[in-house]
VOGU-3710 file (C-alpha; in Angstrom, 3 decimals, decimal comma):
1> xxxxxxxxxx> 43,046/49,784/19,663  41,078/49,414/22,939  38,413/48,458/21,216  39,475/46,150/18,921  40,328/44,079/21,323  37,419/44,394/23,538  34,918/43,138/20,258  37,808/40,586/19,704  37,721/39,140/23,505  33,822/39,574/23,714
11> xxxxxxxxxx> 33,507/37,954/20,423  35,556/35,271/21,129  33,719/35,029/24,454  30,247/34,333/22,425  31,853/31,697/19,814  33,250/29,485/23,142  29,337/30,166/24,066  28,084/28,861/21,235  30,325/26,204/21,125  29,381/24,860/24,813
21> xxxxxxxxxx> 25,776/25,385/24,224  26,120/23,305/20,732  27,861/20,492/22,593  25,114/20,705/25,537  22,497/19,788/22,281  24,788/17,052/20,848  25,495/15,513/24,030  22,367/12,938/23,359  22,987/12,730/20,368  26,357/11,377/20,814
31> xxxxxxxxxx> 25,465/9,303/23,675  22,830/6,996/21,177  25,980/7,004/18,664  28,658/5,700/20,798  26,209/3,117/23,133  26,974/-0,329/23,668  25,089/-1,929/20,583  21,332/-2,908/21,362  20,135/-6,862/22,028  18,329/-7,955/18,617
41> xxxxxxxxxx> 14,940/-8,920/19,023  14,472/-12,895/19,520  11,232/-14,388/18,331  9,792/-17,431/19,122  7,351/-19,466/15,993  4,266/-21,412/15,785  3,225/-23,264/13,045  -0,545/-24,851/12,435  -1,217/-27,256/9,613  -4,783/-27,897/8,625
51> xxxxxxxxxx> -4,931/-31,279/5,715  -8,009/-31,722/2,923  -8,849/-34,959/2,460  -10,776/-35,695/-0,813  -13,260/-38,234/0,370  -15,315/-36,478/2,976  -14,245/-32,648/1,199  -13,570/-30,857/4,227  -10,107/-30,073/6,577  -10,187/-33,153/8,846
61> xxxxxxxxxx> -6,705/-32,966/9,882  -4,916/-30,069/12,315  -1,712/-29,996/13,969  -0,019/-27,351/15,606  3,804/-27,611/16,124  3,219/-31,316/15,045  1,027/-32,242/17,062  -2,247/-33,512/16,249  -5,347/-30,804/17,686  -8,557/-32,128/19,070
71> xxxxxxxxxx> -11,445/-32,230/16,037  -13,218/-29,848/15,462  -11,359/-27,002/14,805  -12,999/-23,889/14,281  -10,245/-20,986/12,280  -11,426/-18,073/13,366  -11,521/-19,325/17,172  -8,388/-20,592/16,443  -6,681/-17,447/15,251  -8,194/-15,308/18,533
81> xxxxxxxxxx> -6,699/-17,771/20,608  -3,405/-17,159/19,217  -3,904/-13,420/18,749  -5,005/-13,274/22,455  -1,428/-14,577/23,607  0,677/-12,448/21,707  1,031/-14,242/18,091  1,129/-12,628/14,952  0,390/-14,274/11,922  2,968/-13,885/9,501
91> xxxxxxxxxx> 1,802/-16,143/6,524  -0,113/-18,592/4,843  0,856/-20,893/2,750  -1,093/-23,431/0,291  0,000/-26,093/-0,314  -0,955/-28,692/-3,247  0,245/-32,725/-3,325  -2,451/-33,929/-5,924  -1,869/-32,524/-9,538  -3,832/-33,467/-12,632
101> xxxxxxxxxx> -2,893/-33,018/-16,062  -3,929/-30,056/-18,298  -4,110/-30,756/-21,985  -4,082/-27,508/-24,584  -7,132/-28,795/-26,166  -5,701/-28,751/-29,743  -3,598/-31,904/-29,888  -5,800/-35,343/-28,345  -3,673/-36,220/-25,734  -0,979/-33,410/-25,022
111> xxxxxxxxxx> -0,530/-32,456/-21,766  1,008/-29,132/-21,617  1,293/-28,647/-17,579  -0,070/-29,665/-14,547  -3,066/-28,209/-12,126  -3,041/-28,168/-8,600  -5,573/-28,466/-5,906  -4,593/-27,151/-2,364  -4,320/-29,587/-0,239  -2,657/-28,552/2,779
121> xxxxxxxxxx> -2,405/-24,688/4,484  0,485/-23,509/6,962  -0,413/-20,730/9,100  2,637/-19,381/10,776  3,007/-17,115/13,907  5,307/-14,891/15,602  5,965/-13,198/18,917  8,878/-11,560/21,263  10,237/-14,442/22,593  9,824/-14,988/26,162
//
């Protein structure tokens, strides 16, 4: 009988072990779970515009947040510029405002859709705001 309840108490000893030490390991754990919730991440944008113009076939017109940029502007000097203070570049975007007509060939005069030249790209950036 003795001994019964000396494995009982000693293994009841080791389970409110176990238990402490598991809590000890879950303590982080819980501490990430039940934190105040984390500020989102702002970011701050920048947007540069570069314009084709047909009659001298080459991008004479930047801006960058709307405003005009001294001529000329060379892209890649551009883009380590940017890089250099933190901005990511995000996307590109082509866009066309002169469209011709396509015809299918078959029919004289059908036009079955229209074509597109780029005419305008949008480069836009992202960092942390600051």
């Amino acid at each position: 009988m003795k001994n019964n309840r000396t494995s009982a108490a000693f293994l009841g000893l080791i389970v409110v072990l176990l238990a402490v030490l598991a809590a000890q390991n879950f303590k982080p754990l819980l501490s990430v779970v039940f934190a105040a919730p984390a500020m989102r991440q702002q970011w701050e944008y920048k947007r540069i515009s570069r314009e084709f113009k047909f009659n001298n076939y080459e991008f004479d017109s930047w801006s960058e947040d709307g405003k005009d940029l001294p001529k000329p502007v060379e892209l890649n000097a551009k883009l380590a510029q940017l890089g250099a203070q933190g901005w990511e570049l995000v996307s590109v975007t082509p866009y066309s405002s002169w469209f011709r007509p396509v015809s299918s060939g078959n029919v004289s005069g059908s036009v079955v859709g229209t074509s597109g030249l780029t005419t305008s790209d949008v480069y836009v950036f992202k960092r942390p705001k600051q």
